[in-house]
LUMTIDO-916205 format. One line per 10 residues: number of its first residue (from 1); their letters; for each residue y, z, x of N, C-alpha, C, CB. Coordinates in steps of 0.05 Angstrom, whole numbers. Glycine has a CB too. Layout:
% LUMTIDO-916205
NUM> A> Y/Z/X/Y/Z/X/Y/Z/X/Y/Z/X  ...;
***
This chain:
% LUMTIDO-916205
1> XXXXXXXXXX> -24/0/17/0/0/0/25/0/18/0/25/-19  38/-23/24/62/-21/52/83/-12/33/73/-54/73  96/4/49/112/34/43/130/35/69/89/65/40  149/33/63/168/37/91/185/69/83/197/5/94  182/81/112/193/109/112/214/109/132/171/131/120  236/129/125/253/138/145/252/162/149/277/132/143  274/163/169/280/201/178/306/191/204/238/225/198  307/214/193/324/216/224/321/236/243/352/218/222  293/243/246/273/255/254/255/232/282/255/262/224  272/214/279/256/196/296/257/193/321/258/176/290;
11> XXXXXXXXXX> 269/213/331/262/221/363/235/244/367/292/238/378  234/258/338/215/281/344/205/284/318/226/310/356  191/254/308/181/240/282/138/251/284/192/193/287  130/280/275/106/287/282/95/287/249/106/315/300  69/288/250/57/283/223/27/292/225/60/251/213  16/306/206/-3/310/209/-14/299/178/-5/337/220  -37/294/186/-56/298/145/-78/291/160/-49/270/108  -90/289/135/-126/284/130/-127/274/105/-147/311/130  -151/254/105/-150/234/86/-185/238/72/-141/202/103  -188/247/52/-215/251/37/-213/239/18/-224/276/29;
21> XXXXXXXXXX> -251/227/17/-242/202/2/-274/209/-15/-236/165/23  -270/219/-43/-290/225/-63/-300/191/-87/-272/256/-83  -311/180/-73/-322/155/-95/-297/139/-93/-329/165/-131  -283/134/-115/-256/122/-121/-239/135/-121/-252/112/-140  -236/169/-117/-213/185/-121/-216/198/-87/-216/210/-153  -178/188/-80/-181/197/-53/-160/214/-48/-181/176/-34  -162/238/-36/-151/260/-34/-127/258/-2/-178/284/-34  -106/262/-4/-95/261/20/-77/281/28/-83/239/23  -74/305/47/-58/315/46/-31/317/65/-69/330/43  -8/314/79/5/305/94/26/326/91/10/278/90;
31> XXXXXXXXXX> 41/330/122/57/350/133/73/331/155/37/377/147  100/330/142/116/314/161/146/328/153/112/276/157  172/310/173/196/324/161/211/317/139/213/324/177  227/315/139/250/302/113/248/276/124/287/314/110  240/263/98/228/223/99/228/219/68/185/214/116  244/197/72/255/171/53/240/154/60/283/161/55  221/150/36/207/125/29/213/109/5/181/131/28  210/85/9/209/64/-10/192/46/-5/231/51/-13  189/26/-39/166/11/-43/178/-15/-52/145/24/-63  187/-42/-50/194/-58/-62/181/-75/-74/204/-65/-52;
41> XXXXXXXXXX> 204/-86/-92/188/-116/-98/174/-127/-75/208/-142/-108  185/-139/-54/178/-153/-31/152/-151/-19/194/-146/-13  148/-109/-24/126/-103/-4/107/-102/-29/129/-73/17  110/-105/-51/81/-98/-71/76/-129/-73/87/-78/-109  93/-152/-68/87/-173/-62/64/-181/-43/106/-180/-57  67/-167/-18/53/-168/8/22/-149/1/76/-151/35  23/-129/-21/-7/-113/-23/-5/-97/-51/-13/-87/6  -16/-100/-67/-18/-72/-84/-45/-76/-98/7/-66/-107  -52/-46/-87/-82/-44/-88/-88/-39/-126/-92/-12/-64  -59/-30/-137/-57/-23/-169/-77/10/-170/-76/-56/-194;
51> XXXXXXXXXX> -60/21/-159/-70/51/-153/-53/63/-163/-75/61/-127  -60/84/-184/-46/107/-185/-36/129/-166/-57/117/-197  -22/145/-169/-25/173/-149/-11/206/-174/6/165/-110  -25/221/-157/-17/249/-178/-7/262/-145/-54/271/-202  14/274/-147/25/293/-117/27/312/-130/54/288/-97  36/328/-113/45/360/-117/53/372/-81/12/382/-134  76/387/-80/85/395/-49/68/429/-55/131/395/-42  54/427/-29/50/456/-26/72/473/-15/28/460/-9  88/466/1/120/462/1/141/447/11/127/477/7  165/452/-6/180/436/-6/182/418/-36/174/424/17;
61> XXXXXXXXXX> 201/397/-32/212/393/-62/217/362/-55/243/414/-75  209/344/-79/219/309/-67/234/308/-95/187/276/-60  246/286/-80/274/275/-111/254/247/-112/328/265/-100  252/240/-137/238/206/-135/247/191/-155/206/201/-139  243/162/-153/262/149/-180/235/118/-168/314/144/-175  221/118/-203/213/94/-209/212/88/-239/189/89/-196  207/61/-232/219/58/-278/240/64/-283/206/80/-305  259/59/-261/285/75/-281/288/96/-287/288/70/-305  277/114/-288/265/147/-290/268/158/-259/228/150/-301  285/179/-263/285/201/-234/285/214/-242/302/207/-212;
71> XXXXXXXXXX> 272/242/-214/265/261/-230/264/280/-193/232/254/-257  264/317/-198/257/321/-183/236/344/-184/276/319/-173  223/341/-167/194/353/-164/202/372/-147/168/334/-153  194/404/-158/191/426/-139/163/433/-128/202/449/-151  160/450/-115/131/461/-109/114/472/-128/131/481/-91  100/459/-131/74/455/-152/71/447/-177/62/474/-157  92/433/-181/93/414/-190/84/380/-185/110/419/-192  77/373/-215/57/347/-208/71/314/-217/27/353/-229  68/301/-200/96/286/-207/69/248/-206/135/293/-169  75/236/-227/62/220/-230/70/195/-224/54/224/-249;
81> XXXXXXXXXX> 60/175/-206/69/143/-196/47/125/-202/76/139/-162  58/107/-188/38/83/-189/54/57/-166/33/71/-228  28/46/-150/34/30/-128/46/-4/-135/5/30/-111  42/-8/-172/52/-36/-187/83/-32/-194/33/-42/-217  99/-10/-181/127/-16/-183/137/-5/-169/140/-12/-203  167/-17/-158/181/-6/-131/196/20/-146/206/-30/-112  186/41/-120/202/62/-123/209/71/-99/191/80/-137  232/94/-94/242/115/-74/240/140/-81/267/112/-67  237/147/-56/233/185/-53/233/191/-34/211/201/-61  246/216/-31/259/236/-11/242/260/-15/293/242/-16;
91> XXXXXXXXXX> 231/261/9/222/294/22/229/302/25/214/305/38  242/339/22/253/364/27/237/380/35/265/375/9  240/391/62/228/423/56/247/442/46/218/439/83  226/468/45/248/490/27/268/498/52/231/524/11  291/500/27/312/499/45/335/476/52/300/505/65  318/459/61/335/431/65/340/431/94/365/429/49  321/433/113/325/447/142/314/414/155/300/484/152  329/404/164/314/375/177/295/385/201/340/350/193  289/407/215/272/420/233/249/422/219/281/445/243  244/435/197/218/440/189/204/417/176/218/462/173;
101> XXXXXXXXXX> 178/428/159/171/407/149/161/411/118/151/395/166  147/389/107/137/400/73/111/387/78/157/386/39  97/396/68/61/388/62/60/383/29/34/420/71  49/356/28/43/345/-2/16/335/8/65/318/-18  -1/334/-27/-22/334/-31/-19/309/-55/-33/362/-35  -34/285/-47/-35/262/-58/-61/253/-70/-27/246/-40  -59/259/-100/-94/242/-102/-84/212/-119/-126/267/-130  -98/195/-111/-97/167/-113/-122/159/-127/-95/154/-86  -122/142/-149/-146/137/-153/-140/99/-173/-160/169/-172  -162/82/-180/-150/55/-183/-138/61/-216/-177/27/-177;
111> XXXXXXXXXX> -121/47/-221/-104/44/-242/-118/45/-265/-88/20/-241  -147/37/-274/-164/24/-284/-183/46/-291/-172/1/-268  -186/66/-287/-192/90/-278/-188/109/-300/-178/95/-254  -160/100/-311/-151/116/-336/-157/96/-357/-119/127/-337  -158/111/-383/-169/92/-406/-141/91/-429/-203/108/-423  -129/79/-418/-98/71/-432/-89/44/-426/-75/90/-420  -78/29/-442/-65/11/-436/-27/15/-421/-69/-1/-461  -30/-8/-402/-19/-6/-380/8/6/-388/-19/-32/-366  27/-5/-412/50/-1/-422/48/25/-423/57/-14/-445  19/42/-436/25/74/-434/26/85/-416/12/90/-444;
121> XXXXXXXXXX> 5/71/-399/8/95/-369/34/92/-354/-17/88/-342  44/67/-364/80/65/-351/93/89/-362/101/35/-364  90/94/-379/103/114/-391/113/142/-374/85/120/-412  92/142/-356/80/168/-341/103/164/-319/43/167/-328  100/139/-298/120/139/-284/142/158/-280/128/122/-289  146/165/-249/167/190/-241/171/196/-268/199/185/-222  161/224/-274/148/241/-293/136/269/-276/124/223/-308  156/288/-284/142/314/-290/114/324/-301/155/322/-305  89/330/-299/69/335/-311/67/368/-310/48/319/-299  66/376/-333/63/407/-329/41/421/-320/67/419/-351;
131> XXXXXXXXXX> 42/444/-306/28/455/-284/28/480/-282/35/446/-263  39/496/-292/46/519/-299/10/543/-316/77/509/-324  10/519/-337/-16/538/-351/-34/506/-360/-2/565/-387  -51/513/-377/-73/501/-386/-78/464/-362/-66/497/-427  -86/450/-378/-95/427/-358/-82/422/-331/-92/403/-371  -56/418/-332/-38/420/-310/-49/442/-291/-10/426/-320  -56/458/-296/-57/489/-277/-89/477/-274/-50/530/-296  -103/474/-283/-129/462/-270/-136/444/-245/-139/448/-288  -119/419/-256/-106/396/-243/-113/403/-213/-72/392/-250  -85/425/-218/-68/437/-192/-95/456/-172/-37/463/-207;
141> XXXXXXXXXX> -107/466/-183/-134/486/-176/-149/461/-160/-156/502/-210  -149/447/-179/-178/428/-176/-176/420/-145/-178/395/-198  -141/402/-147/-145/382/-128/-131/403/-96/-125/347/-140  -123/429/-108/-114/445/-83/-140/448/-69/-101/476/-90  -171/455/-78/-186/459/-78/-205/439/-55/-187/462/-100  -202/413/-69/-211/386/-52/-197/397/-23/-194/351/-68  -165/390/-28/-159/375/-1/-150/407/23/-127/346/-7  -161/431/12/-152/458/29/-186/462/34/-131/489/9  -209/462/17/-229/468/19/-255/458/29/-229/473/4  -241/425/35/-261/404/35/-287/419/64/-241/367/44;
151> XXXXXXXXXX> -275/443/88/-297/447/108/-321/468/91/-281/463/140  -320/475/63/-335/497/50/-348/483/33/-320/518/37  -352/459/32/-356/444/21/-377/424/21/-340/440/21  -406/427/6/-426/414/19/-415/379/-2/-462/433/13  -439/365/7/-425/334/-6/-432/339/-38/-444/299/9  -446/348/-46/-459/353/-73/-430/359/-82/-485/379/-78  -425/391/-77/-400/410/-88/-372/388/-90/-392/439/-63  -367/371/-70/-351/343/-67/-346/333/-91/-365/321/-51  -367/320/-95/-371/302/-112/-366/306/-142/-394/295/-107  -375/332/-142/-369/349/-173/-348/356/-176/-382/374/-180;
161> XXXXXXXXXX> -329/371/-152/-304/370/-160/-299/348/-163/-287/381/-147  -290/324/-153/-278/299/-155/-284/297/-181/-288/275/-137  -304/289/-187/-318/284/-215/-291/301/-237/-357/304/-215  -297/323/-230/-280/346/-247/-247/345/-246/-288/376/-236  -244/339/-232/-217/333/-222/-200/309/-238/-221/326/-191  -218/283/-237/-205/264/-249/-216/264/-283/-212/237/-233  -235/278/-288/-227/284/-318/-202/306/-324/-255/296/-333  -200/312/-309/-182/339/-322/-154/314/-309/-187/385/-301  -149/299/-295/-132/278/-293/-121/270/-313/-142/260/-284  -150/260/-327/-143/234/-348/-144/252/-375/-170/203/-348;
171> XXXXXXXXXX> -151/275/-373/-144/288/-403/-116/302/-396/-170/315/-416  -95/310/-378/-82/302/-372/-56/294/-381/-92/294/-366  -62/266/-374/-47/244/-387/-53/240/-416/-53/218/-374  -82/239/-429/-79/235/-453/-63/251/-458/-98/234/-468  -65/278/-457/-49/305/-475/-13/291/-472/-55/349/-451  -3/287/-450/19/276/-443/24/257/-465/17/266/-417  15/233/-463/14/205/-483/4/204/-516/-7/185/-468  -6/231/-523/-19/244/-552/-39/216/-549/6/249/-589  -53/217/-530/-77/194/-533/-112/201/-527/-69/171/-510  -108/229/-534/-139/244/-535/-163/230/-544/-139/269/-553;
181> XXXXXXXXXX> -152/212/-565/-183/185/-580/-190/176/-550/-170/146/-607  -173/174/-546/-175/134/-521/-199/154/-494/-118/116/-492  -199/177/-497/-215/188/-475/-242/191/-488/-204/217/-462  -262/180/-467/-290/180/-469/-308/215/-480/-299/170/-436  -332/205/-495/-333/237/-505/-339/249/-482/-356/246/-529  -357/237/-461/-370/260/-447/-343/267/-423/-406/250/-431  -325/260/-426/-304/268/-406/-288/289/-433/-281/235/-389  -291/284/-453/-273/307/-466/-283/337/-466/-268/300/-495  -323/327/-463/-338/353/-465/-345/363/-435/-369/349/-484  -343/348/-411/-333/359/-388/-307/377/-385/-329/338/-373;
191> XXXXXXXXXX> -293/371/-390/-266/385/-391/-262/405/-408/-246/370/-396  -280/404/-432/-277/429/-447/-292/448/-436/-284/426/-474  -306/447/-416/-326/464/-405/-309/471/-381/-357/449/-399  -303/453/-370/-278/472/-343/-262/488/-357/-252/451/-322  -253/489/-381/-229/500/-393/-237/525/-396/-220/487/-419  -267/528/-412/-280/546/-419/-286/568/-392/-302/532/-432  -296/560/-371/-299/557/-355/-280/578/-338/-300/534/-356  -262/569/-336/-235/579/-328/-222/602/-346/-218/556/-328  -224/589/-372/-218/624/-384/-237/641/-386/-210/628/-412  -253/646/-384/-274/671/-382/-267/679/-354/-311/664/-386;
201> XXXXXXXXXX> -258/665/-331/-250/674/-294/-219/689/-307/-241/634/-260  -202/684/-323/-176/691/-321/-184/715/-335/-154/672/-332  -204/718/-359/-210/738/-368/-223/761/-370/-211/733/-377  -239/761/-349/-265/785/-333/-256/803/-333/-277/784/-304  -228/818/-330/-227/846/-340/-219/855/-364/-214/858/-327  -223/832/-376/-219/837/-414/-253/853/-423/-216/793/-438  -249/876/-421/-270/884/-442/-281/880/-466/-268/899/-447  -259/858/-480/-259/852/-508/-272/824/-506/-228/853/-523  -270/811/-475/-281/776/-473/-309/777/-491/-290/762/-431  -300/763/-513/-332/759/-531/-339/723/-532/-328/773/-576;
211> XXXXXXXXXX> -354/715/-538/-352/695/-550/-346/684/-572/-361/691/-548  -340/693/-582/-308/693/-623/-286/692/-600/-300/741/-658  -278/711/-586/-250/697/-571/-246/678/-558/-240/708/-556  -270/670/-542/-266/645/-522/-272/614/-541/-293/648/-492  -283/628/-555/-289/602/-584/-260/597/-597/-314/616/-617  -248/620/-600/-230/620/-620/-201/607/-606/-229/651/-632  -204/616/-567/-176/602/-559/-189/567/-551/-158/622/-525  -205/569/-552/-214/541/-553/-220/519/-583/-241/544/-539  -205/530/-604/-208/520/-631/-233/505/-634/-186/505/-640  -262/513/-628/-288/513/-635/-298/531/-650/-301/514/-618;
221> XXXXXXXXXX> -322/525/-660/-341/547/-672/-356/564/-645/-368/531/-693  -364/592/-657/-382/602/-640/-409/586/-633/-387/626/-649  -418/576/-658/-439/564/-660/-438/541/-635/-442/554/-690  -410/529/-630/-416/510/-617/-414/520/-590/-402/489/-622  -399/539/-586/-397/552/-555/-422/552/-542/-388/583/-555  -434/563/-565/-472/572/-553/-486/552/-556/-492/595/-571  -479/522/-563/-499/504/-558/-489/489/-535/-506/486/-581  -457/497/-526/-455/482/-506/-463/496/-470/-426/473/-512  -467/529/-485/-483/536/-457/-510/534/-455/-480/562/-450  -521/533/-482/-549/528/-479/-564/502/-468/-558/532/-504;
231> XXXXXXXXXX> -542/484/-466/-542/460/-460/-544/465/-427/-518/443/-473  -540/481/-418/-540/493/-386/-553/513/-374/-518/500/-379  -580/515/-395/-605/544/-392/-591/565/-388/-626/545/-365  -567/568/-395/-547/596/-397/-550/611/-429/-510/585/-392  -534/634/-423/-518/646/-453/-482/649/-447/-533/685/-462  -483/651/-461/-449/659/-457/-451/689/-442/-429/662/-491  -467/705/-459/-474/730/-444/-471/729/-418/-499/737/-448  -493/723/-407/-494/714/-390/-484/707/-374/-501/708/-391  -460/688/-372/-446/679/-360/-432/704/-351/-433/658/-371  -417/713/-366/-397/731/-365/-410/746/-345/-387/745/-391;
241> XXXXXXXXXX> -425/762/-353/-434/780/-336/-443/779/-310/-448/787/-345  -456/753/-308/-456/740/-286/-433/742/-258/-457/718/-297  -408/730/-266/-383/720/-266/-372/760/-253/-371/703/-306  -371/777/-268/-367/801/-270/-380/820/-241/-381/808/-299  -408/812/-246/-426/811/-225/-412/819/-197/-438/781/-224  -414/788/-194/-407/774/-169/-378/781/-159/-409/744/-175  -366/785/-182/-331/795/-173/-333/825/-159/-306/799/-206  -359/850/-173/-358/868/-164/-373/871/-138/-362/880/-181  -391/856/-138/-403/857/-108/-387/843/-89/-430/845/-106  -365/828/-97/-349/815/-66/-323/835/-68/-337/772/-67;
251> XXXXXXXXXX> -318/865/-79/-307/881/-74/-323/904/-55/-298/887/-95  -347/905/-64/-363/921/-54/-367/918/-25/-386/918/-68  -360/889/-21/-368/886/7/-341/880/25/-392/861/11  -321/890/8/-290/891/17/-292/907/35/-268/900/-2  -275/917/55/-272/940/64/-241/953/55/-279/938/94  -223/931/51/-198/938/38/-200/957/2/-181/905/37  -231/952/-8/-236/968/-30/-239/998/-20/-262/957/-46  -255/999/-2/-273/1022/1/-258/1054/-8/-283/1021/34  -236/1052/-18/-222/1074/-13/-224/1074/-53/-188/1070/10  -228/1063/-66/-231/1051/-98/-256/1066/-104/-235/1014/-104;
261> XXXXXXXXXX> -264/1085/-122/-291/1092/-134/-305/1065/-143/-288/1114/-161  -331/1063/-147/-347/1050/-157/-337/1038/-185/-368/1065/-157  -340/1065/-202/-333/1062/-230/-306/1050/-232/-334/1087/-245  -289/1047/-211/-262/1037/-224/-268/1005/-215/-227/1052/-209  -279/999/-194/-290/971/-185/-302/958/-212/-316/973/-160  -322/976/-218/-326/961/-240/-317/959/-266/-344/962/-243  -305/987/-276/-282/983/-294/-263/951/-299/-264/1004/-285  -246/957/-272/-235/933/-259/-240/902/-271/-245/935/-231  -265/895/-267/-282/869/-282/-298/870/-309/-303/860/-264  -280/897/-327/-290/894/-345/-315/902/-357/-286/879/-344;
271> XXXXXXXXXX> -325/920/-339/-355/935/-345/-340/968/-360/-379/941/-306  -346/970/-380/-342/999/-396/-353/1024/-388/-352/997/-421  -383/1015/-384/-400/1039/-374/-409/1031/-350/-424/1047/-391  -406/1056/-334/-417/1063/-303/-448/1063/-306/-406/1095/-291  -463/1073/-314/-483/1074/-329/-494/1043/-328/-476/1085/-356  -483/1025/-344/-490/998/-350/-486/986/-331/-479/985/-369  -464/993/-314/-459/966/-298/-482/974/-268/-417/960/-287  -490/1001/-265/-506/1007/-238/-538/993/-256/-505/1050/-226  -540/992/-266/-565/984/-284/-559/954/-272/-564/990/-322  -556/942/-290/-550/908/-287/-553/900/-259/-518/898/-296;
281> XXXXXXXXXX> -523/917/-237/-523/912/-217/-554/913/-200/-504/927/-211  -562/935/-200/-596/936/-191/-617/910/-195/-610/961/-209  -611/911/-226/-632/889/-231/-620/863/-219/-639/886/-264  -599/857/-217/-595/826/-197/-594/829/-176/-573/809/-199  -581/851/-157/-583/849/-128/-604/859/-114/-563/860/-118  -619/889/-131/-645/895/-117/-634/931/-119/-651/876/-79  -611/928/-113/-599/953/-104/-587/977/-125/-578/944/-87  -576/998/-125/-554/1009/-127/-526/997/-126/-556/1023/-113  -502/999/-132/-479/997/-120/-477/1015/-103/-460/996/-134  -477/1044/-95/-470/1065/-75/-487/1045/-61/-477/1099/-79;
291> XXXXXXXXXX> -518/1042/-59/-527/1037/-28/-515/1004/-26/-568/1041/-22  -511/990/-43/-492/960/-34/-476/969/-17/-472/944/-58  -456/987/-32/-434/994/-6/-441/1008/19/-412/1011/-16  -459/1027/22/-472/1039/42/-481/1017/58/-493/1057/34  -501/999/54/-511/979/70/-492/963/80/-529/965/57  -468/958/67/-448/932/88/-432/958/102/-419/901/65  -425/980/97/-412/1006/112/-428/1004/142/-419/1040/94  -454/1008/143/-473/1017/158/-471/989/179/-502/1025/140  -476/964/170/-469/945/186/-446/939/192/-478/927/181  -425/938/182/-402/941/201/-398/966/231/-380/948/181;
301> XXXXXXXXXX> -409/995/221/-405/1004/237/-421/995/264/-406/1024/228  -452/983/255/-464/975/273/-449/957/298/-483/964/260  -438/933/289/-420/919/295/-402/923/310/-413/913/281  -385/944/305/-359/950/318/-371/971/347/-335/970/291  -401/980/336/-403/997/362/-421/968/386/-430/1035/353  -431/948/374/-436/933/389/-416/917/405/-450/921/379  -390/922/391/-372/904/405/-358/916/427/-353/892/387  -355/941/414/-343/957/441/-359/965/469/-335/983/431  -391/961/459/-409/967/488/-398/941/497/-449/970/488  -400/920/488/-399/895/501/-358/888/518/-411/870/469;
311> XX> -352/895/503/-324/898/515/-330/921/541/-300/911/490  -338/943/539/-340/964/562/-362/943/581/-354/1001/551;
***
């Protein structure tokens, strides 16, 4: 996509990124200074691949103008283009310091990709996309996730985010364009499952998290909640608790907890009874919680006295 950049940074013009590339959706993230880019007629003449892009600055802030439409994008915020019309934009870091720099996160994927006709997805053009709460805030999770996490990351886990990522893209934009028909079912019932998904994580120390509530902020039936986990050899139960689990045992093995009783750890994620939650906990890890925490106590100390023979 030829793209001409400036700066006046161009005696001490440094840049870093990395470029991940999931199927058709390619993740890029980039750290450079204050740079003015543009796209012309001339140069989309010379290449256009007819690619979308979704950005967002991890920091720093760009002003951009295509379609006739400008607009300016702060940090974490999601600002929507496309490589079939000339546009400009200006990089800021915070502040406005020509010394430092801003890091943006670019996912690109082919035009064709979304299930809209072209006049609507123009629509989108330098455009604000909200990011704050529901899809937008996913978006933002998803693709922070790709291009900060890609070394934790086996190719399987890759692929599923990507996967996940560009549905929650393109539902998205429908929500944007009120064009929710035009999206395929099994991408609407993907996404209703990240959603789901995601609110039971925001909600683990709700004691009240039932399934009537997560049904109910998801305007479904219960009935359907539970066929759509059963569809995944799960329960909803289950999940949760699961989810709950796992939050209390990666405190357990905190050492910044250790100073926290048990019962408030698990309070904490939403377990009522001490009682219940040392029960549960046993039956999935093997253990106690006291000897969970005893056993990573005991190996740290091990540790720290091995390090110091070895230092002496």
């Amino acid at each position: 996509m030829p793209t001409v950049v400036h700066s006046d940074s161009k005696a001490d013009y440094h840049v870093r990124g990395r470029l991940l590339q999931f199927d058709t959706l390619q993740v890029t993230e980039i750290t450079l200074p204050v740079s003015q880019a543009y796209r012309s007629d001339k140069l989309i003449a010379r290449g256009d691949p007819e690619v979308c892009h979704l950005s967002f600055s991890l920091d720093g802030h760009h002003e951009f103008t295509q379609a006739s439409n400008s607009v300016t994008v702060s940090r974490g915020e999601l600002l929507f283009y496309d490589s079939s019309h000339p546009f400009q934009g200006t990089m800021f870091p915070d502040g406005g310091c020509a010394a430092r720099t801003s890091t943006v996160v670019m996912a690109q994927f082919p035009r064709d990709r979304l299930p809209f006709r072209r006049a609507a997805v123009d629509r989108l053009l330098a455009t604000r996309l909200p990011s704050g709460q529901g899809l937008g805030a996913l978006v933002l999770q998803c693709l922070t996730e790709l291009s900060s996490g890609f070394s934790r990351h086996t190719p399987a886990d890759a692929t599923r985010l990507s996967t996940i990522a560009m549905d929650l893209i393109t539902a998205l934009c429908a929500h944007r364009l009120e064009a929710e028909t035009a999206v395929a079912p099994e991408t609407r019932h993907r996404v209703l499952i990240t959603r789901i998904h995601a609110f039971i994580d925001a909600h683990l120390a709700d004691p009240h998290l039932t399934p009537a509530s997560i049904a109910a902020a998801h305007h479904i039936s219960t009935s359907h909640l539970h066929n759509i986990f059963s569809g995944h050899d799960t329960t909803v139960a289950a999940s949760i608790r699961e989810r709950r689990l796992e939050r209390c045992r990666r405190d357990l093995t905190n050492p910044a907890q250790d100073k926290h009783p048990i019962s408030m750890i698990a309070a904490r994620w939403g377990f009522t009874s001490s009682a219940h939650f040392s029960r549960v906990f046993r039956r999935t890890f093997g253990m106690s919680p006291r000897d969970y925490r005893h056993l990573r106590q005991g190996s740290s100390r091990t540790s720290d006295a091995t390090s110091r023979v070895q230092d002496a």
